[in-house]
N, C-alpha and C positions, 0 to 999 in steps of 0.2 A: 504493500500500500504506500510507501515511502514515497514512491515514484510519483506516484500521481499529487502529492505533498510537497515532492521538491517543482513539478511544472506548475503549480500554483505560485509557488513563492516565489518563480524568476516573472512571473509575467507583474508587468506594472499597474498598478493599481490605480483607480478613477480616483480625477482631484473630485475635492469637496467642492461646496456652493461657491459661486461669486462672494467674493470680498464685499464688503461694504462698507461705507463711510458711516458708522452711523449718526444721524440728528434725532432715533428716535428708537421707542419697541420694532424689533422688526418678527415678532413672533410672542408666544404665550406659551405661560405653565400656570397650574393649578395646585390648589391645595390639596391634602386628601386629609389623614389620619392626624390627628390631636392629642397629645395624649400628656394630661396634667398630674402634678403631684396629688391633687387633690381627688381625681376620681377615675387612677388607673394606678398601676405596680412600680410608673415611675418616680424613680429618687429625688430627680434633679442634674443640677449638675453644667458643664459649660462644652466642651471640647467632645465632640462624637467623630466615630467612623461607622464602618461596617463591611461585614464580610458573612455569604452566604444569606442566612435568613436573622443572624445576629448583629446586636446594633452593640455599641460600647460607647460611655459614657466616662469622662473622667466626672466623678461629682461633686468631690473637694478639694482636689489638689492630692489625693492619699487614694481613696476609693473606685477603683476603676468596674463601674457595672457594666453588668453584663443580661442584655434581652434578647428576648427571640420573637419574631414579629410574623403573624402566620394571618394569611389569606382566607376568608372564607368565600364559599361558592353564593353570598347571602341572596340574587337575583331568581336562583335554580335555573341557570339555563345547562348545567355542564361544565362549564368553564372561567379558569380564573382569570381574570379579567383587571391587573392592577393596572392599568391606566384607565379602563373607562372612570368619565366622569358626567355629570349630568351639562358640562358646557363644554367640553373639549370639540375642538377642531381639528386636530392635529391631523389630522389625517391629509387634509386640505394643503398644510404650509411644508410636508416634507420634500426635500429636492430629490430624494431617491426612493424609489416603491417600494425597493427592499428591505427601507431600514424604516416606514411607516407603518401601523398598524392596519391588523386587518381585520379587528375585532369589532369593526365598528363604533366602538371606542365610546360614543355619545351616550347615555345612560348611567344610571345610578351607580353611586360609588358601593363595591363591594366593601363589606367589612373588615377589619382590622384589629387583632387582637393581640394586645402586647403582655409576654409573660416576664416576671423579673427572673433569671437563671442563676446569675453567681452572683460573688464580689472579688475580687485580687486586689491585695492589698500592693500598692505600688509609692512608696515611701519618695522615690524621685519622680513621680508626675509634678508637672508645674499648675501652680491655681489656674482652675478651671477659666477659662476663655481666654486664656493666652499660651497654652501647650498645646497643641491640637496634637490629634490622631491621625494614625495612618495604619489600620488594620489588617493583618494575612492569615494564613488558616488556622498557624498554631501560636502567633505574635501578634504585639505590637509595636510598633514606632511613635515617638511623640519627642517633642520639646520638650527639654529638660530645662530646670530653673537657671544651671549654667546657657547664659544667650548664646545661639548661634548650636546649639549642640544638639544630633539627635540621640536616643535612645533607644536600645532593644529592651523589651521584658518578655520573658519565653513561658509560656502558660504551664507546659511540661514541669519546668526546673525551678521558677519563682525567682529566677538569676533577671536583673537588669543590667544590661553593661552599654556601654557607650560605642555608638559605630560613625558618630561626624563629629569630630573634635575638632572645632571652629573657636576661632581667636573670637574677641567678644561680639555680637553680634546683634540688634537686637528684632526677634519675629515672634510671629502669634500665630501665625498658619502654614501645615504643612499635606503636601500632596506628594506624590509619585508617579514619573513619566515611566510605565512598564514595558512601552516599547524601546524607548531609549536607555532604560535603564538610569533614568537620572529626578534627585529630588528638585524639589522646588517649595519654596515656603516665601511667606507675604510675613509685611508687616501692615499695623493699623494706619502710620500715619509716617509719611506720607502712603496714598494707595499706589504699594511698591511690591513688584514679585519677581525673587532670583533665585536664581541654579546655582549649586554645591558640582563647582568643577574637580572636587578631589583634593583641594587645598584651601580653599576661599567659596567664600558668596559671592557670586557675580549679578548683576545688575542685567532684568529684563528686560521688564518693561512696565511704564506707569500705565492707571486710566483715571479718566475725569469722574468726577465726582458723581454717584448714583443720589445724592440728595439724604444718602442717611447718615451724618456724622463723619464715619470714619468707616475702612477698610474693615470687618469683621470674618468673612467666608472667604474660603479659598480650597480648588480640589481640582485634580486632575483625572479625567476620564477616556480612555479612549474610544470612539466612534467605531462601533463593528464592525460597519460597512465599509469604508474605507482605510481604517488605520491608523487613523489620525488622532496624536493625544489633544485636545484640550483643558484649556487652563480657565477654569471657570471663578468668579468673582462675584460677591458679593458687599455692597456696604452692612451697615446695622443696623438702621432703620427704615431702608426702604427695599420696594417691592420688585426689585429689578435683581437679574443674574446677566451676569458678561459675560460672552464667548470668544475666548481667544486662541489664536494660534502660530503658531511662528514659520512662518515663509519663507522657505532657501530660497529661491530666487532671487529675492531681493535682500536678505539677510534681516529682516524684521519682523514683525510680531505687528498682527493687524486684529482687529475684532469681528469676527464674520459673524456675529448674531449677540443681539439686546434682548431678551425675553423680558417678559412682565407680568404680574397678575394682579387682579385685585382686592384687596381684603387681604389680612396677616394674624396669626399667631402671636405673633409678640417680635423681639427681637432676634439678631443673628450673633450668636457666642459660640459657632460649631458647626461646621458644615461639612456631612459626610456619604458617600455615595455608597448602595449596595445592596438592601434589603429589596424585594422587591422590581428592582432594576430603577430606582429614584433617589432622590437625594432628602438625607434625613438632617435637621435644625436644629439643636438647641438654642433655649431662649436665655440662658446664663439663670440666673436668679428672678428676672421677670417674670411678670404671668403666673405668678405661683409654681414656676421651671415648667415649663411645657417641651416637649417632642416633640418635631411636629415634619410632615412628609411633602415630597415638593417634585410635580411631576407633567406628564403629559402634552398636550398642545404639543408645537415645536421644538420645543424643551428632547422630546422623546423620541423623535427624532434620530437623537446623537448619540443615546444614553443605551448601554448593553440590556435587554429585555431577558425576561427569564425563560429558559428552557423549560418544557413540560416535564411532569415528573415521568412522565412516560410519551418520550416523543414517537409520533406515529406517523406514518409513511402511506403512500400506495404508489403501485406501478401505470406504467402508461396503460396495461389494460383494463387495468383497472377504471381508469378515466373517459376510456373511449366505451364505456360500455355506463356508464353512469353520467350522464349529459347533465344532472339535474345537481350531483356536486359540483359539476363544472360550473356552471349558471348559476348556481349562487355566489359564488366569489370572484365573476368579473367584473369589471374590467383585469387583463392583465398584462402590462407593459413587457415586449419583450421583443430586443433585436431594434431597439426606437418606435415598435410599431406598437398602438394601444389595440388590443385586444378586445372588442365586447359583444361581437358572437359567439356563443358557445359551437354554433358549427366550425367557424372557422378558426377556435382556442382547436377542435378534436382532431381538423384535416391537418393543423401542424404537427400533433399530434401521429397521428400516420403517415405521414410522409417519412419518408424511410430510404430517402434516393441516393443521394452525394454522403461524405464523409460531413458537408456541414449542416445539410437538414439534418440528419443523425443526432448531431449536438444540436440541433435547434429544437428538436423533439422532445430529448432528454432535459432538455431546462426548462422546457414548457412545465413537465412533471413533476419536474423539484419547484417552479413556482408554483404550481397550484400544491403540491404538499407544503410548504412556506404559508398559503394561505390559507389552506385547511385546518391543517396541525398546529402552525404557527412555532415553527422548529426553524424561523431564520439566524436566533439565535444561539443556536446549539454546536456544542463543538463536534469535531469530529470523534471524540472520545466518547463524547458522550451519545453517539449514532452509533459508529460501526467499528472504529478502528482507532491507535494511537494518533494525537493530534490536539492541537488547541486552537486550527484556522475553525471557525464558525462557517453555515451552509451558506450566511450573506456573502461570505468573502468569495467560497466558492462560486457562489451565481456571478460574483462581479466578473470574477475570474473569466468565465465562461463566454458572459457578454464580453471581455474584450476581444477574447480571443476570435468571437465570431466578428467582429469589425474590425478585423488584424487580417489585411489583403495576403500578405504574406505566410498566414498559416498554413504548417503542414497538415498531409493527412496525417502523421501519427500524432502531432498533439491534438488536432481534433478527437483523435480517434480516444488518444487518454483522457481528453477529460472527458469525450461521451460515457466510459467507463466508470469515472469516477462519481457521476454523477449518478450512474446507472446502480450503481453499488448504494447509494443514499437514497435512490427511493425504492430500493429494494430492501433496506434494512430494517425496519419495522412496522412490517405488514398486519403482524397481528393487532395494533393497538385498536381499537373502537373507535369511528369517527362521533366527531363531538354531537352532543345529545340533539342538539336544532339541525343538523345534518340528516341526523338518521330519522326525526319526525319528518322531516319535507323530504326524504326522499327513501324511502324503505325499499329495503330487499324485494325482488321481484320474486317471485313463485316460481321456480324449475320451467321451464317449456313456455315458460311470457317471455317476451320482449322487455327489454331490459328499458330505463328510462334516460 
C-alpha cells in the first residue's frame, strides 16, 4: 500500500482560497455548547486544549483538568451531526466541496455533555490565562512561569521537564505547526505571534486590533484538505477569529479569512482546538468560568471534522444500482464539472473506457461515499491501511492528477487502485438511518431504484 502513499505525497497539492485584504467579516462561526461552573462538572479555570474527545483545563495555575465531551444523537435522525446548527451557512461560503459539509448542517444543535474525568496535579503550570496549552495523546505542552519557556508533563510518569529553554521572553499563547514541525506562541500586547527557531523567538507577524482589548487566543490548525497550517487569533472581548497564513512566495504572512459571530459567552482566556473537530474557550474567571465551543459556518471549512466511529463505504455497484442514494446527495463537483443528475453522476459512473475515465469513475465513488458516510475526514489508518493522509487529500490528489495533461497510464492507473481499495473497505457499515427510510432495499426479482 506504500506505493500508492508515496504517489500521493509527490503530487502537488491545491493552493487554498484567494488572499484577501480584509476591511471586514468575510465568513461566520457559531456558538454551540456552554458549559458553567454553576450548572455542569466544570471547574473553571483559564488556558485549554484538546485532544481526541478530551478537553484540558489549566484551572489555577496547579490543577490541570481533565473532561470528556460526548455527542449525543438528540434530533434521532442516525447521525452525529457537530456542526449542525439552527443558522449555519456554511455550507454556502466553502471554497472547496471536499472540505464542506454535507450534513446539511442547518438544524438544531445536537447535545452536548460534558463529564469531569481526572485532575494532574502540575506544580509548574503558569496562572491560568497566560500559560496556555498544547495537548497530545499521552502529554502536555504549556508555558511555564519561566517566560519564553515551554514544558512537557507526561500523564504516564507525572515527570515535567522543560523542552524550549528561551532566554526571557514574555507570551501567553501557545500552538503547534505539525506539519512543519515548528511552535508558535503570541503575546497579549502588543497583538504579536512568533516561531521558536531552535534558539530564539522570532518575530511573525502582527494584526490590527479585533476591538477586544488585547490579544487573548491563539492556535494552530491545519486544513485537511489542502495542508495548510493556520495560525488562528483571537482578541478578549470580541466576536471575531483571524485566519492567517504564511506565503512562500512572497515571504509573508497574509490573513485569508475574518470570521465573526454574534452573541458571546463571556471572554477569551484559552483557546483550544479538538473535541468535536471545533474550537473550545475559556472565559478565565468570568461568567462564573464558562467552557464554551466555537464552530461551523466558514469557520469549518478549514477545521479537521471527525471520522465516524464506524466509517462506511460502498462500491461503484453499489451506486449504479441505487439511483435514489445517489439523488439524494447531489449536486456533486467533480473534474470542474457540477454534477446534478443522478443519470448523469451513474453514466460516469460506468464508463469504464481510457485509463482516465477509470479514475474518473473511481472518484465519483469515493465522493459520493465522502457524502454519504461523510469519511472525508478519515485517515487512511483509520479505512484500510497504514497512513495518516485523510480520503480529502486523496480526492484532491486525484483531481489533480486528472487535470495533469501529462499523466501517465500507470499513475492513473494507481491511484484508480487506490481509491478502489477505499471504497471497497467498509462495505458492511449500514447507510445512515434517513438513507435507508427514503430508499429501502428492493425485494429479490424488483428492479432496483
Amino acid at each position: 500500500m506504500k506505493q500508492f502513499l508515496a504517489l500521493l505525497l509527490a503530487l502537488p497539492m491545491a493552493a487554498s482560497a484567494d488572499y484577501i485584504d480584509t476591511t471586514g467579516p468575510t465568513g461566520h462561526y457559531y456558538q454551540y455548547a456552554g458549559f458553567t461552573t454553576a450548572t455542569s462538572e466544570y471547574k473553571g479555570g483559564g488556558d485549554v486544549d484538546s485532544y481526541g474527545d478530551l478537553i484540558y483545563v489549566n484551572r489555577d495555575g496547579t490543577n490541570l483538568d481533565v473532561y470528556q465531551v460526548t455527542l449525543l444523537d438528540s434530533d434521532g435522525d442516525g447521525v452525529l451531526e457537530p456542526d449542525q446548527h439552527p443558522l449555519n451557512i456554511g455550507p454556502n461560503e466553502c471554497p472547496n466541496e471536499e472540505c464542506s459539509s454535507t450534513t446539511g448542517n442547518q438544524g438544531p444543535m445536537e447535545q452536548r455533555i460534558l463529564t469531569y474525568v481526572t485532575t494532574y496535579s502540575v506544580p509548574e503550570l503558569d496562572y491560568p490565562t497566560v500559560g496556555e496549552i498544547y495537548a497530545a495523546a499521552d502529554r502536555v505542552y504549556f508555558l511555564g512561569e519561566d517566560q519564553g519557556d515551554i514544558y512537557e508533563y507526561v500523564f504516564a510518569t507525572d515527570v515535567t521537564s522543560k523542552v524550549v529553554d528561551s532566554a526571557y521572553f514574555n507570551l501567553s499563547h501557545l500552538g503547534y505547526d505539525d506539519v512543519n514541525g515548528k511552535w508558535y506562541a503570541s503575546r497579549e500586547w502588543p497583538r504579536a505571534v512568533y516561531s521558536w527557531d531552535g534558539s530564539s523567538w522570532q518575530f511573525e507577524f502582527e494584526y490590527a486590533s479585533l476591538a477586544g482589548g488585547h490579544m487573548d487566543g491563539m492556535e494552530v490548525i491545519t486544513d485537511p484538505c489542502t495542508g495548510t497550517p493556520y495560525v488562528y487569533v483571537s482578541d478578549m472581548t470580541s466576536d471575531y477569529i483571524g485566519q492567517w497564513k504564511y506565503d512562500s512566495t512572497t515571504s509573508s504572512w497574509v490573513e485569508e479569512n475574518l470570521f465573526t459571530y454574534v452573541g458571546t459567552y463571556g471572554y477569551v482566556e484559552g483557546m483550544g482546538f479538538g473535541a468535536l473537530g471545533h474550537i473550545w474557550v475559556t472565559t478565565g474567571f468570568s461568567n462564573s468560568g464558562t467552557l464554551y465551543e466555537l464552530g461551523g459556518g466558514k469557520l469549518s471549512c478549514y477545521l479537521p471534522k471527525l471520522c465516524p466511529e464506524e466509517p462506511g463505504t460502498r462500491t461503484m455497484g453499489f451506486y449504479k444500482n441505487h439511483s435514489c442514494v445517489v439523488d439524494m446527495v447531489l449536486p456533486i463537483i467533480i473534474a470542474d464539472e457540477e454534477i446534478n443528475d443522478v443519470e448523469d453522476a451513474i453514466a460516469i459512473i460506468k464508463d469504464r473506457g481510457d485509463h482516465w475515465s477509470r479514475l474518473l469513475s473511481q472518484l465519483m465513488v469515493t465522493k459520493l461515499n465522502v457524502a454519504v458516510f461523510r469519511i472525508g475526514c478519515c485517515s487512511m489508518e483509520q479505512l484500510v491501511f497504514e497512513g495518516e493522509e485523510t480520503v480529502n487529500k486523496v480526492i484532491t490528489a486525484a483531481e489533480e492528477l486528472l487535470a495533469e495533461p501529462g499523466a501517465t497510464k500507470d499513475e492513473l492507473s494507481a491511484m484508480q487502485e487506490l481509491l478502489d481499495i477505499i471504497n471497497n473497505s467498509n462495505t458492511d457499515v449500514a447507510l445512515p438511518d434517513n438513507m435507508m427510510e427514503a430508499c429501502p432495499p428492493q425485494p429479490k426479482g424488483k428492479s432496483k431504484n
